[in-house]
Every structure is written in C-alpha cells, then in structure tokens.
C-alpha positions as CSV (number, residue, x, y, z in Angstrom):
1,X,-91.1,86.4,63.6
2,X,-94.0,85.0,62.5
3,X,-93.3,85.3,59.3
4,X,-90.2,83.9,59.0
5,X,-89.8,80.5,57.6
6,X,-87.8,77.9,59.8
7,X,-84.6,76.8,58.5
8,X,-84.0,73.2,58.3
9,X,-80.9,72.4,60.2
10,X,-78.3,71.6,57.3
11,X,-77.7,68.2,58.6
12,X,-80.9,66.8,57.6
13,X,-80.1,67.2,53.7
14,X,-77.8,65.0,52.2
15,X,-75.1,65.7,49.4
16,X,-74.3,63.8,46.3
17,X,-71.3,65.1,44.1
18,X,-71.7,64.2,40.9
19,X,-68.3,64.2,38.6
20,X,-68.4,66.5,35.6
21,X,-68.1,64.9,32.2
22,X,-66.6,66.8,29.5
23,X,-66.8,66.2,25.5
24,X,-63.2,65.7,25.4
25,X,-63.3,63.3,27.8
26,X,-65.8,61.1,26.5
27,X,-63.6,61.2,23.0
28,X,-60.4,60.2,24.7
29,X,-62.2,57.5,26.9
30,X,-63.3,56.2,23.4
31,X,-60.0,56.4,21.7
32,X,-58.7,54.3,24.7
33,X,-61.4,51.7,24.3
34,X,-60.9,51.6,20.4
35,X,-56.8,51.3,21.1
36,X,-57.6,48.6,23.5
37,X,-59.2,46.3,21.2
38,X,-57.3,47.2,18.4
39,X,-54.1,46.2,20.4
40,X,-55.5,42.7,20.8
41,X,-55.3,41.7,17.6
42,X,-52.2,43.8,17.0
43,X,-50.5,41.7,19.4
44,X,-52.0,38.3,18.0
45,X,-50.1,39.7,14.4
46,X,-47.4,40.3,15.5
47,X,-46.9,37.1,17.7
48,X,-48.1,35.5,14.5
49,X,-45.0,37.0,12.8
50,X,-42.8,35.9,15.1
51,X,-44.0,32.6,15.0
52,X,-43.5,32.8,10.9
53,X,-39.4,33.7,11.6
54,X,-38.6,31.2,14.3
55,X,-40.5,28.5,11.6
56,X,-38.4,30.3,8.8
57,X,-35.3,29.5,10.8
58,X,-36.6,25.8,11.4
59,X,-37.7,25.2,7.9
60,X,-33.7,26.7,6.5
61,X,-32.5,24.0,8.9
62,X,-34.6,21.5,7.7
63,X,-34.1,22.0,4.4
64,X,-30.7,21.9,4.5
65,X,-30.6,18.8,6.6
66,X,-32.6,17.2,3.9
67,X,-30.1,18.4,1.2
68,X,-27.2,16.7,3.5
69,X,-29.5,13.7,3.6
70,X,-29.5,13.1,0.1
71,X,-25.8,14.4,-0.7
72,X,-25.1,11.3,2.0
73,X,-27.5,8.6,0.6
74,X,-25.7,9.5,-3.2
75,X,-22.5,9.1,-1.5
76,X,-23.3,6.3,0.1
77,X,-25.0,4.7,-3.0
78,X,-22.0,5.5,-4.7
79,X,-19.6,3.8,-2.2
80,X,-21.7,0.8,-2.1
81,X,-21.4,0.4,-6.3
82,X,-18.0,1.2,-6.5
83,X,-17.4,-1.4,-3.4
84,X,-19.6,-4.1,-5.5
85,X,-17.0,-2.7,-8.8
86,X,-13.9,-3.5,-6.9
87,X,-15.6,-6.9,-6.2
88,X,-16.3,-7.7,-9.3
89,X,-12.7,-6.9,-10.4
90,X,-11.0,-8.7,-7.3
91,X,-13.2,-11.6,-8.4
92,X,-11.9,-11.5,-11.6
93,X,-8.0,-10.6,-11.1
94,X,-8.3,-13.7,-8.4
95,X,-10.1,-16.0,-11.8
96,X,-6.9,-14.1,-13.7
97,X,-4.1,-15.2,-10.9
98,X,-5.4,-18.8,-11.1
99,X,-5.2,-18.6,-14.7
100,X,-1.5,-17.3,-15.1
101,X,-0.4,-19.0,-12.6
102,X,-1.7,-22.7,-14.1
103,X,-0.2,-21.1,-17.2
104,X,3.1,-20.3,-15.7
105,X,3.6,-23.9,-13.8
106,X,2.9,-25.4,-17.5
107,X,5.9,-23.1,-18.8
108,X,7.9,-24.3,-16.0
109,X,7.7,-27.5,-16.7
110,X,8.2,-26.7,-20.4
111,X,11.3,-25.5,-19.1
112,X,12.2,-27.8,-17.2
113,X,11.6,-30.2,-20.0
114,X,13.4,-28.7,-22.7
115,X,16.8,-28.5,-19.8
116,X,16.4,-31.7,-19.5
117,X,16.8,-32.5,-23.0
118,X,19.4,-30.0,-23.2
119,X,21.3,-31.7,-20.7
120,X,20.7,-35.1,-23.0
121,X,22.8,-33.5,-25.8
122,X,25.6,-31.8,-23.9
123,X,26.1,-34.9,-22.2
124,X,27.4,-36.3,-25.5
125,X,30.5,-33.7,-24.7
126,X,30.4,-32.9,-21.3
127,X,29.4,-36.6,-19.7
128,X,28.6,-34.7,-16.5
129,X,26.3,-32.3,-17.9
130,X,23.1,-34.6,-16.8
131,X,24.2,-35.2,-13.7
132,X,21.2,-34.5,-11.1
133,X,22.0,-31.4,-9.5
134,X,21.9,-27.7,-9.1
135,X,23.1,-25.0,-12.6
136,X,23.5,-21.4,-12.3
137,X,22.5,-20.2,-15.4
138,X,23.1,-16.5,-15.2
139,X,24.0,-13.6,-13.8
140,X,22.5,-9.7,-14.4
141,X,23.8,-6.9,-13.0
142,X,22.5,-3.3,-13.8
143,X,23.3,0.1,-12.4
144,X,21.2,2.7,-10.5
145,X,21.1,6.2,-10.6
146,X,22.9,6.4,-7.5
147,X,26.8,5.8,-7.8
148,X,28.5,3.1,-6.8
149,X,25.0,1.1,-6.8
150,X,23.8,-2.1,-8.7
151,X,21.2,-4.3,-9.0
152,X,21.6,-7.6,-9.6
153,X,19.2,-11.1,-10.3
154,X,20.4,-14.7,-10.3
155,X,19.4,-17.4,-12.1
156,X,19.1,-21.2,-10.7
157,X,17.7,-24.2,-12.6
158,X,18.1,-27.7,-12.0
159,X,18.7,-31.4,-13.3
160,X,17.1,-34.2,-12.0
161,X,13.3,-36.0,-11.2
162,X,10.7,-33.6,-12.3
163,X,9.3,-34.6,-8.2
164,X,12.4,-33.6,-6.6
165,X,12.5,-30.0,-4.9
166,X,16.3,-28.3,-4.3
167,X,16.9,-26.8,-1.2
168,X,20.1,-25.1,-1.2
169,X,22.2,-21.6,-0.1
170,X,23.4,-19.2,-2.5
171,X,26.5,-17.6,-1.8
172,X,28.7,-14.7,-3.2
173,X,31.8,-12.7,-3.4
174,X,32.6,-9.7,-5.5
175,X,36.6,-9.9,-6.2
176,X,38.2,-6.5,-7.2
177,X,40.9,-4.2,-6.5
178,X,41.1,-1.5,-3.2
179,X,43.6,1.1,-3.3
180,X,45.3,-0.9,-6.3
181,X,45.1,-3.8,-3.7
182,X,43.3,-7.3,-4.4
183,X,40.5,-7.4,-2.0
184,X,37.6,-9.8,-2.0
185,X,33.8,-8.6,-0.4
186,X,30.9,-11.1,0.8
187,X,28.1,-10.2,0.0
188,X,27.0,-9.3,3.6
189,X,29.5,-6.8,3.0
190,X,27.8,-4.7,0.2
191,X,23.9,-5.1,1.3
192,X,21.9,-4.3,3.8
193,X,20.0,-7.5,3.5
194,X,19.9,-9.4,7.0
195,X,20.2,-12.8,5.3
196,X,23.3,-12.4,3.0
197,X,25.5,-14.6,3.9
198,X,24.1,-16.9,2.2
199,X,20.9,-16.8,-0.3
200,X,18.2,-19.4,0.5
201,X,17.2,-21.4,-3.1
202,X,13.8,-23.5,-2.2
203,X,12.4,-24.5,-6.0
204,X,11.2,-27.5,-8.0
205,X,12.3,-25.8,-11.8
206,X,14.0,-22.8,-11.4
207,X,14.2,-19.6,-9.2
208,X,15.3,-16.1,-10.1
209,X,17.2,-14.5,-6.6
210,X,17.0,-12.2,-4.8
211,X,13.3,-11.3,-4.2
212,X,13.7,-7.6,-3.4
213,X,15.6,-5.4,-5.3
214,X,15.9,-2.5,-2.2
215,X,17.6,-4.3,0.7
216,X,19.6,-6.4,-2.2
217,X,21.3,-3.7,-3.7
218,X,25.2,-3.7,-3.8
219,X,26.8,-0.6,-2.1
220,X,30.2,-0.8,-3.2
221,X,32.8,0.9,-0.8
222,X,34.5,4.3,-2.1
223,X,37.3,3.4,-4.2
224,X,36.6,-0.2,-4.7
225,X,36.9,-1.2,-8.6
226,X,35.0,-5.0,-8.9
227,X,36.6,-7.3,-11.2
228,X,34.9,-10.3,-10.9
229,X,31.6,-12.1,-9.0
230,X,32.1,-15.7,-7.6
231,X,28.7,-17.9,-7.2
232,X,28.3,-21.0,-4.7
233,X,26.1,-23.2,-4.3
234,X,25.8,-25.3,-1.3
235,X,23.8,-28.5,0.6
236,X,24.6,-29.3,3.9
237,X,27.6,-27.0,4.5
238,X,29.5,-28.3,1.3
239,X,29.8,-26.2,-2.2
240,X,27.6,-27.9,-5.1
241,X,28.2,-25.8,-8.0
242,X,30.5,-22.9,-8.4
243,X,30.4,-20.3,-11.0
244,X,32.0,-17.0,-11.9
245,X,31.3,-13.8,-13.7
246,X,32.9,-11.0,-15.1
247,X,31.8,-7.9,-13.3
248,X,29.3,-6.3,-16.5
249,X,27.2,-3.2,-15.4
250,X,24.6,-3.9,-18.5
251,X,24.4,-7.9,-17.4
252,X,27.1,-11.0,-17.7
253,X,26.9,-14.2,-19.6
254,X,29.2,-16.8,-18.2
C-alpha cells in the first residue's frame, strides 16, 4: 500500500472546455465579416440610386413646369401686344369716327343747303314749296328671301332755319286687297316693332327710318295683295305732310 500513489480527490482540479475551431469555420466566419462590410456600402449605392430616381422624377416635373412657364409668359406677352394692337386701332377708328362724322354733318348741311335752294326754284311753281316744314322724300321697299316679307327705309328732310330741329311721328298704312276685298293695315299690324304706331322723327337735316331692319320688317298676312302705302306726318296730334306710294318690291318714287 505503500506504494501506491494517493489519488487527488477529483474535485480539487478544475475543468476548462475549450470550443474546437475548425478551418471551415474560420473561412465562413470571414466570408461573413467580408459580406458585412461589403453590404455597407452596397446599401449606401443603392440608397444613392434611389435618391437619383425620386430626383429624376423631381427634375421631369421641374422641367416641365419650366416649359409651362415660358409657354405662359409667350402667351401672356402675346396678349399684352395684341391688347396694346387693338389699342392702337381703337385709338385710331375713334380719330376715324370723329373724322367721318365732322365730314358727314358738313354733307348734311350741304344737303340741307342745296334743298333749300331747291325749294327757292320750285317755289316759282309751287308757291308753297318753301314753306317751313316737314318733306317725305322717298320711299324703298325691298324683298327678303322669306315670302311675304319686305324691308323698307323712309326718307324725311326738312325746310326751314338751319337752327330748328323737327320733332315729329311717322305714321303708315299699307292699302290693298284681302280675299278680293279692300282692306287697309297699320303698320302695327305688319311688324313686330313695339313702337309702330307711329315712327318717332327727331332730326335737324334729314333722317332715314326705321333704324333696325329685323323688328321693322313687314309680315304681310296670307293672301293679302298691297296696292298702295300711305305716309303721315304729324305735330301735336295733327297730320303735317301726307304722302303716298305705289306698292314697288325693287323701291318707289313718288
């Protein structure tokens, strides 16, 4: 027994476990290092691409904002010289009205001059032809395309001071035959006009009536065959001057 060697108890030893490495674990422990810092950059790209689109989407938008931009400010540019054209030409149509109508007062009175002196020489036959006063001096009548429809203008002048302005009412009648029937038709009768009973004359020379040929035209009723148109004048409710006209589609001369 004595020669024996005494056993330490197995407690007194400690016991350290150490993990066993392998070769292949070593590489893939690499390859994951070497992946993780590729990755970082990786990531950086591709956030850098995405960043490139979302501009690329931006700069499309921007660009075509700036093409509207300009498409509007050569619009606008546009607008602004046509609005200083139409200016210009308003300026010079007004310059033109004032013009023509100086010119047309001048022939008015040139008108109303050479009457006058008309009047002077048929008053050597007709002793009341210069008596002051209203003259209807013609009558036009002219067909539409529609049947049974006419146009017509009238034509007042007067005698008297070249100062004096007429005020008068116009009044008319169409005389003709209905169902072989004599039949006479005011004119309030055959328009639509809300003033024709009677034809307002305000004028210092001369006036051509009425002002609007669409509300003025006469509608004759179906059947109806006009013979002749009557004319009257009047001042205060009482006839002036009468005249009468042979009903002529192409326009009547007393």
């Amino acid at each position: 027994m004595w020669g024996l060697k005494r056993r330490t108890p197995l407690r007194e030893h400690s016991v350290v476990l150490m993990p066993r490495t392998s070769k292949w674990f070593s590489v893939l422990k690499w390859v994951g290092v070497l992946l993780l810092i590729l990755a970082i950059p990786a990531s950086a790209w591709q956030a850098w691409q995405a960043g490139l689109r979302s501009q690329a989407d931006v700069v499309l938008e921007r660009n075509r904002l700036l093409e509207q931009r300009e498409e509007l400010l050569f619009e606008l540019t546009a607008a602004r010289e046509r609005a200083q054209e139409l200016e210009v030409d308003l300026l010079v149509a007004l310059e033109s009205v004032s013009e023509n109508r100086g010119m047309v007062q001048e022939l008015e009175q040139q008108l109303f001059h050479l009457q006058q002196d008309l009047a002077q020489y048929q008053g050597a036959l007709v002793p009341s032809a210069t008596s002051p006063g209203i003259r209807i001096q013609a009558f036009e009548l002219l067909p539409t395309e529609a049947p049974g429809r006419y146009r017509f203008k009238i034509m007042v002048s007067r005698v008297g001071e070249e100062a004096d302005t007429v005020q008068a009412q116009l009044r008319m009648s169409v005389h003709g035959l209905q169902d072989g029937k004599k039949t006479t038709l005011p004119l309030a009768q055959l328009t639509e006009a809300d003033d024709a009973d009677g034809i307002a004359l305000d004028f210092r020379y001369f006036q051509v009536v009425p002002a609007s040929d669409a509300e003025w035209e006469l509608r004759l009723p179906e059947g109806f065959e006009p013979l002749r148109v009557d004319l009257q004048a009047l001042q205060d409710g009482s006839a002036v001057v009468e005249r009468s006209f042979e009903w002529t589609a192409t326009g009547a001369t007393p």
